[in-house]
TORDRENVO-368624 format. One record per residue (C-alpha): residue number from 0; residue in three letters; y, x, z. Coordinates in nm, 3 decimals. Last residue first. Layout:
[r NUM,'ALA',[Y,X,Z]]
...
END
This chain:
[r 254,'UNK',[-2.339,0.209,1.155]]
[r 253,'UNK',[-2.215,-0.102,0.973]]
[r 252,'UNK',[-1.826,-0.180,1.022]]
[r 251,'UNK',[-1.727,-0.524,0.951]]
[r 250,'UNK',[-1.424,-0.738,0.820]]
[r 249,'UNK',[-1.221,-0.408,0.842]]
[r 248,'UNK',[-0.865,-0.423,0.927]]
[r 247,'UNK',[-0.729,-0.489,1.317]]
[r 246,'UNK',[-1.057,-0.283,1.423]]
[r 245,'UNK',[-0.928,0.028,1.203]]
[r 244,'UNK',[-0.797,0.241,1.478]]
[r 243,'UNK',[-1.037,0.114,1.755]]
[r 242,'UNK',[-1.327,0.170,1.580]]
[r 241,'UNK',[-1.253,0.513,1.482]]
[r 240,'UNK',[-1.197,0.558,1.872]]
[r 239,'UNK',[-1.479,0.453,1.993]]
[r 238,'UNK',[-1.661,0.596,1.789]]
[r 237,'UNK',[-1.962,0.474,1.505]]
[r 236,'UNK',[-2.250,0.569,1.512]]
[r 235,'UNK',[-2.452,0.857,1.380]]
[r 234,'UNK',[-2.646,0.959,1.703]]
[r 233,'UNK',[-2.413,1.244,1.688]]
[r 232,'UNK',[-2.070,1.054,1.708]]
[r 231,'UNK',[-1.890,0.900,1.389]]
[r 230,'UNK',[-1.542,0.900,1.323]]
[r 229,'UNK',[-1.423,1.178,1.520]]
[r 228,'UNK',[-1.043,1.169,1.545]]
[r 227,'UNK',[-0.870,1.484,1.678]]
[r 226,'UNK',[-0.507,1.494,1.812]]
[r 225,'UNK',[-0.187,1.726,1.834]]
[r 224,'UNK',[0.130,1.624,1.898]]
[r 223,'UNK',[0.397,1.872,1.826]]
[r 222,'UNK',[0.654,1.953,2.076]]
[r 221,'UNK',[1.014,1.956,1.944]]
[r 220,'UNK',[1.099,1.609,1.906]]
[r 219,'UNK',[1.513,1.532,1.857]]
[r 218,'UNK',[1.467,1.471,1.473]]
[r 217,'UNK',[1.730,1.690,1.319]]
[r 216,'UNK',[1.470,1.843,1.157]]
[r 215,'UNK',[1.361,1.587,0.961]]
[r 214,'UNK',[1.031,1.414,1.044]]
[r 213,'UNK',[0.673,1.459,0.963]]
[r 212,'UNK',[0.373,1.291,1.045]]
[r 211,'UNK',[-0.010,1.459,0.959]]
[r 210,'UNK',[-0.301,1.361,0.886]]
[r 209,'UNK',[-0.565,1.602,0.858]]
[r 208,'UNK',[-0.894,1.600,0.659]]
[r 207,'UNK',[-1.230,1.871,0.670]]
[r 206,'UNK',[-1.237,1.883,1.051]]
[r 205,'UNK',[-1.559,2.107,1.106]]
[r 204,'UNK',[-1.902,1.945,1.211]]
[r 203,'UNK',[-2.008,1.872,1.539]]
[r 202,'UNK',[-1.930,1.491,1.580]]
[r 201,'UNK',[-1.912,1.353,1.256]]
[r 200,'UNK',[-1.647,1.300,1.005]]
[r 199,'UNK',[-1.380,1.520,1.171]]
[r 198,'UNK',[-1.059,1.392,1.143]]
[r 197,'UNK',[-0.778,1.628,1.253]]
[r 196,'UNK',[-0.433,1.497,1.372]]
[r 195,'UNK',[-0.121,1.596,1.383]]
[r 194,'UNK',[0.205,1.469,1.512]]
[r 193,'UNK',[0.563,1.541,1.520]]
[r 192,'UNK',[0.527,1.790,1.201]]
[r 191,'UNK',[0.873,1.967,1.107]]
[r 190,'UNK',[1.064,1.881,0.789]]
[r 189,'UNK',[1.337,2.100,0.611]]
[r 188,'UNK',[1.218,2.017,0.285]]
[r 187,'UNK',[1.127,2.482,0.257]]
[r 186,'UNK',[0.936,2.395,0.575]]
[r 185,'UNK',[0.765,2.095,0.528]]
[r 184,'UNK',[0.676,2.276,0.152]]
[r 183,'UNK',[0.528,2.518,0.343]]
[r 182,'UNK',[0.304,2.302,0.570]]
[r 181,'UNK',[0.145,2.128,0.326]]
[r 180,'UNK',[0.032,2.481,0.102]]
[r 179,'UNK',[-0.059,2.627,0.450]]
[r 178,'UNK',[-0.263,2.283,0.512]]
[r 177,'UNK',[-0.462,2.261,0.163]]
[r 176,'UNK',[-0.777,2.346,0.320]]
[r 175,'UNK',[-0.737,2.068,0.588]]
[r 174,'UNK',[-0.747,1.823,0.298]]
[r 173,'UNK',[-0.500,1.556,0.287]]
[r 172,'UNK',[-0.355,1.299,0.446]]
[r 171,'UNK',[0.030,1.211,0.472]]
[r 170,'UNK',[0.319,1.087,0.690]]
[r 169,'UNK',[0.703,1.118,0.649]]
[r 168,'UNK',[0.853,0.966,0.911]]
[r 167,'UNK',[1.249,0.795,0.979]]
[r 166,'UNK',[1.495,0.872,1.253]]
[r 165,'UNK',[1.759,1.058,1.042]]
[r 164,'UNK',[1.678,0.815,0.749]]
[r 163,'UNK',[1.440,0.997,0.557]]
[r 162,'UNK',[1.591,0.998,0.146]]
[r 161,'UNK',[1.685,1.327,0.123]]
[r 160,'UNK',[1.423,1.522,0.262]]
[r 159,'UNK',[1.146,1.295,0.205]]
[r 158,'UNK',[1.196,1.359,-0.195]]
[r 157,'UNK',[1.170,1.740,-0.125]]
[r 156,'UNK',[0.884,1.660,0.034]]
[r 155,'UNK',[0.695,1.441,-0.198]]
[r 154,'UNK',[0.810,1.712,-0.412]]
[r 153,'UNK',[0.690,1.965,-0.277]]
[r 152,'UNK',[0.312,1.776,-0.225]]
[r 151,'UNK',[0.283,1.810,-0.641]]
[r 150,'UNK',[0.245,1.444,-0.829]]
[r 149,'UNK',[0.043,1.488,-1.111]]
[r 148,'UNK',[-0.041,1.845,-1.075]]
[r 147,'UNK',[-0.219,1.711,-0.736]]
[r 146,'UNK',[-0.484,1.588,-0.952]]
[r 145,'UNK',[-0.656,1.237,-0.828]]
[r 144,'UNK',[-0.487,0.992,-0.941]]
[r 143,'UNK',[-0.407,1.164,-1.335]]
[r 142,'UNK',[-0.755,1.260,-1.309]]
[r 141,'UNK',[-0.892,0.913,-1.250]]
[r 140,'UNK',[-0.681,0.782,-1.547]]
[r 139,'UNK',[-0.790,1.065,-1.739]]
[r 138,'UNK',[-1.149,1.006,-1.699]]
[r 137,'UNK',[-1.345,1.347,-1.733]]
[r 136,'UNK',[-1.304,1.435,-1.431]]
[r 135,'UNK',[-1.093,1.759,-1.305]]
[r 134,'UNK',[-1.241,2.020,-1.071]]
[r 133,'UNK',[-1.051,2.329,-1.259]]
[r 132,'UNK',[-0.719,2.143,-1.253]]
[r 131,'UNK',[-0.754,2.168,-0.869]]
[r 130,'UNK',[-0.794,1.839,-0.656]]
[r 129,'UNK',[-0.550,1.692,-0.400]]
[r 128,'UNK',[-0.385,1.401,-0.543]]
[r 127,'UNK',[-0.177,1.233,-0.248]]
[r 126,'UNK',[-0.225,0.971,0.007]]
[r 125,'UNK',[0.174,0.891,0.047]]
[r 124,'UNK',[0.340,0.728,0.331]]
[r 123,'UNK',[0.750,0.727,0.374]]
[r 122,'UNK',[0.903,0.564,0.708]]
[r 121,'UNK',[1.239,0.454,0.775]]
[r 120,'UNK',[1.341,0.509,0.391]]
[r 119,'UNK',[1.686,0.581,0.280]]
[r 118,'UNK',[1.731,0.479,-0.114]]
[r 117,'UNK',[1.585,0.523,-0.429]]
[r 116,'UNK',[1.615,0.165,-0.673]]
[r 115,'UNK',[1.915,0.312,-0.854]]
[r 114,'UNK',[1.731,0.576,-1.022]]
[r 113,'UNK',[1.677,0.954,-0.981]]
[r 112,'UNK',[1.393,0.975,-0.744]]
[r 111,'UNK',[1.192,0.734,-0.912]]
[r 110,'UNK',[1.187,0.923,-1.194]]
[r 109,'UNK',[0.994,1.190,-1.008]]
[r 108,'UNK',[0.830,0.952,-0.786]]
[r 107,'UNK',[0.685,0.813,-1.106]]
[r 106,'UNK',[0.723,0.472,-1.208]]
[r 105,'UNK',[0.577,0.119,-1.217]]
[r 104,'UNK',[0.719,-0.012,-0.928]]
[r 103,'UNK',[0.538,-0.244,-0.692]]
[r 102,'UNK',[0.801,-0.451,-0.449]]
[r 101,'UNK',[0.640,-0.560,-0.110]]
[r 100,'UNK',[0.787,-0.818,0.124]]
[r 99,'UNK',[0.816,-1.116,-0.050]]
[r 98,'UNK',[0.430,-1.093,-0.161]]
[r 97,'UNK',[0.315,-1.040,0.203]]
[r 96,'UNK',[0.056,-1.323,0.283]]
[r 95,'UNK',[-0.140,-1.165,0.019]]
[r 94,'UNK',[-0.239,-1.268,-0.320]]
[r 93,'UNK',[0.098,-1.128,-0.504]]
[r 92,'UNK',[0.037,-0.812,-0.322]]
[r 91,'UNK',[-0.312,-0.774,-0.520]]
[r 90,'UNK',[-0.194,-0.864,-0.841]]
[r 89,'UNK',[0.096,-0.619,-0.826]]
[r 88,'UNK',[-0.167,-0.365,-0.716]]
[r 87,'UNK',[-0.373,-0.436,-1.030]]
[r 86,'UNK',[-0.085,-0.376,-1.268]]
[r 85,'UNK',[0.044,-0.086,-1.075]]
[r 84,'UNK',[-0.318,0.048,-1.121]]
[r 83,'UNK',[-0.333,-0.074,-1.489]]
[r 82,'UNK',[0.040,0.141,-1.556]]
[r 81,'UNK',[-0.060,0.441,-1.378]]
[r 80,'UNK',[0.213,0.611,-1.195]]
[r 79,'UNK',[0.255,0.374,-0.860]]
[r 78,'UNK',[0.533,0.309,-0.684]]
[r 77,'UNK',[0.505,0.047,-0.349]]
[r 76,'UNK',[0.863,-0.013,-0.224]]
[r 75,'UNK',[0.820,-0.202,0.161]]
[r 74,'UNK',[1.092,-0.435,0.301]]
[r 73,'UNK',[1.068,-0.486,0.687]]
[r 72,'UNK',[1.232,-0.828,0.895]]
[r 71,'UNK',[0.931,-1.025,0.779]]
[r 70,'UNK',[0.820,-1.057,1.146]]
[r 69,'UNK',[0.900,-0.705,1.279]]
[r 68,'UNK',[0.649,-0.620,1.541]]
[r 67,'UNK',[0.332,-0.760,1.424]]
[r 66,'UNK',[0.464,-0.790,1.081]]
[r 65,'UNK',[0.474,-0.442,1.036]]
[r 64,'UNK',[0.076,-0.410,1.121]]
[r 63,'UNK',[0.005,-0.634,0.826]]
[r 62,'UNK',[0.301,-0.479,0.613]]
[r 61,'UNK',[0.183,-0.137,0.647]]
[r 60,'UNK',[-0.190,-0.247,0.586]]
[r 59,'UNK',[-0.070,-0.407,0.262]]
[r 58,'UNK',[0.115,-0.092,0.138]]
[r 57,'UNK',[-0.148,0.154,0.223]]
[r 56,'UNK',[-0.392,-0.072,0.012]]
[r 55,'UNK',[-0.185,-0.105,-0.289]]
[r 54,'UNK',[-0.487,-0.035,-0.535]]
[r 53,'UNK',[-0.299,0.267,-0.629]]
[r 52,'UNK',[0.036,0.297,-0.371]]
[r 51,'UNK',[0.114,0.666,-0.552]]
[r 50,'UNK',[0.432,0.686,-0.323]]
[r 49,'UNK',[0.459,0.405,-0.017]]
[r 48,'UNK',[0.799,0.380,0.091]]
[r 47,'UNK',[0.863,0.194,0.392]]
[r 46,'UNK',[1.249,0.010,0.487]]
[r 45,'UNK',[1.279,-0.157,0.789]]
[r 44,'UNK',[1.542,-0.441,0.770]]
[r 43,'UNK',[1.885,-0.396,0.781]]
[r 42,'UNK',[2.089,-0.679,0.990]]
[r 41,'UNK',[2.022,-0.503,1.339]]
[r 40,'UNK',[1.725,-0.476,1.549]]
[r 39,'UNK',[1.571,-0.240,1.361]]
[r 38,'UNK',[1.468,0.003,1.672]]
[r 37,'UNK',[1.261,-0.297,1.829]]
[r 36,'UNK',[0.917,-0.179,1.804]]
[r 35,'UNK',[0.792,0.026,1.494]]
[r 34,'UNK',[0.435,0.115,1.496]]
[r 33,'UNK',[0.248,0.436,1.584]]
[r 32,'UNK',[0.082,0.677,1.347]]
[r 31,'UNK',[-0.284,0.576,1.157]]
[r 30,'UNK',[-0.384,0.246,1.012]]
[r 29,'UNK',[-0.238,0.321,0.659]]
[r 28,'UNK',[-0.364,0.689,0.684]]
[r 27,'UNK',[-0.704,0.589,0.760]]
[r 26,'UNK',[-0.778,0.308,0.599]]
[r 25,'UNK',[-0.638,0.566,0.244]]
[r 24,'UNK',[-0.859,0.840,0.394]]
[r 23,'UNK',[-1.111,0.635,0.426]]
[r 22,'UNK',[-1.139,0.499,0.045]]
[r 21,'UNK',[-1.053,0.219,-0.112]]
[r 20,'UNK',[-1.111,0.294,-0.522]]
[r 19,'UNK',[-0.927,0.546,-0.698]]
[r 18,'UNK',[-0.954,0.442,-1.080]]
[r 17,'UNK',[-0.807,0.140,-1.082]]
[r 16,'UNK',[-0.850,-0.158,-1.286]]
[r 15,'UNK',[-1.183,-0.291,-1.132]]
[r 14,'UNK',[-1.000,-0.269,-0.779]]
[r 13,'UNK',[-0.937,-0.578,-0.623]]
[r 12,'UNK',[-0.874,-0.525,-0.259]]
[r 11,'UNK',[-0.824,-0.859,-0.043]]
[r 10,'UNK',[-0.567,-0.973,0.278]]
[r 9,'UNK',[-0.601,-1.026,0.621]]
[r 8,'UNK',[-0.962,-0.925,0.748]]
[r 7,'UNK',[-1.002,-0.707,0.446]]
[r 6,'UNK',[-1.242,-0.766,0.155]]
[r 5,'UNK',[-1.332,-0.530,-0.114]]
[r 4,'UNK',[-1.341,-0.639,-0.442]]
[r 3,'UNK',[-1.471,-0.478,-0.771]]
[r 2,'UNK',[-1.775,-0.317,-0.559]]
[r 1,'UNK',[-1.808,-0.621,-0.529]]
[r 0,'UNK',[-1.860,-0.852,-0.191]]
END
């Protein structure tokens, strides 16, 4: 394997056109937060959004585990920003055994937002650009992916708002220093978290990500779920848990 390709159990990465490669955080996020069962029973089909899909990665572990519960009864809208990313991610869905089920848009989510093709969402997942202006690459394409400028958290919120269904998530990653910025915009969106969870990279050290799920407030929870995921212990291996989140995904795992 490449580091142009990276292999999945169900489905392949190419990723010489994109500037974020897979990552973690993106295996995390797209293997994190519970499944749909038999809500969508009815003639609609689940409906994901995934905003800034890249590679597509999010978007083809959301229709693996989807398809465990729903068949093909789900419908997934990938956008992506960068025209060779989209590009790439098209190529990748087209490969898969999900190419019916996943639509790649070249757009922002800001003009996304104001066409025809916006509509309710059962569940909205979004990796977002994190770094400050000040930390920028040199690569434009790799700045434009990675610089929250480029697509602000408040407005992946503000989008959330109207366009949850009144049972539907919102769930991100990001950087645990960014959490009062996160948090904020939840509030001013009129989202409250339903579950958090810290990942802590080794056992010991400070949580440096969270993940978190969101849902409007209407949403009958009112305690938040709070977890911790350690993905490797102290002898540098490997948890149990890590391993059981992203079992269903990775070919292998080497310690």
């Amino acid at each position: 394997m490449s580091n142009e390709r990276f292999d999945f159990k169900q489905f392949h990465i190419m990723q010489d056109r994109c500037a974020m490669k897979v990552g973690t955080d993106g295996v995390l996020l797209g293997a994190w937060g519970e499944t749909p069962g038999n809500k969508n029973e009815g003639t609609d089909k689940f409906r994901v959004l995934d905003i800034g899909t890249g590679t597509g990665l999010i978007a083809l572990m959301s229709a693996q585990r989807l398809t465990e519960k729903l068949s093909d009864h789900f419908l997934i809208d990938a956008i992506e920003i960068d025209a060779e990313a989209a590009a790439q991610a098209l190529e990748n869905i087209t490969q898969s055994p999900w190419k019916d089920n996943i639509n790649v848009i070249h757009t922002s989510l800001q003009d996304f937002a104001i066409s025809d093709a916006a509509r309710s969402y059962h569940l909205i997942v979004s990796n977002p650009p994190f770094y400050n202006a000040t930390l920028k690459p040199e690569d434009e394409a790799r700045s434009v992916a990675r610089h929250k400028d480029s697509l602000p958290v408040a407005e992946i919120m503000q989008f959330a708002q109207f366009h949850l269904t009144p049972d539907g998530e919102l769930r991100l990653i990001y950087p645990t220093d960014y959490d009062s910025e996160v948090m904020t915009a939840a509030t001013l969106a009129l989202l409250h978290p339903l579950c958090i969870c810290d990942i802590v990279t080794k056992e010991g050290k400070a949580a440096k990500r969270r993940m978190i799920s969101l849902a409007l407030t209407s949403h009958p929870q009112k305690e938040i779920i709070r977890q911790t995921l350690c993905i490797r212990n102290k002898e540098n291996a490997y948890t149990t848990e890590y391993l059981k989140l992203v079992q269903d995904f990775y070919l292998q795992l080497h310690s």
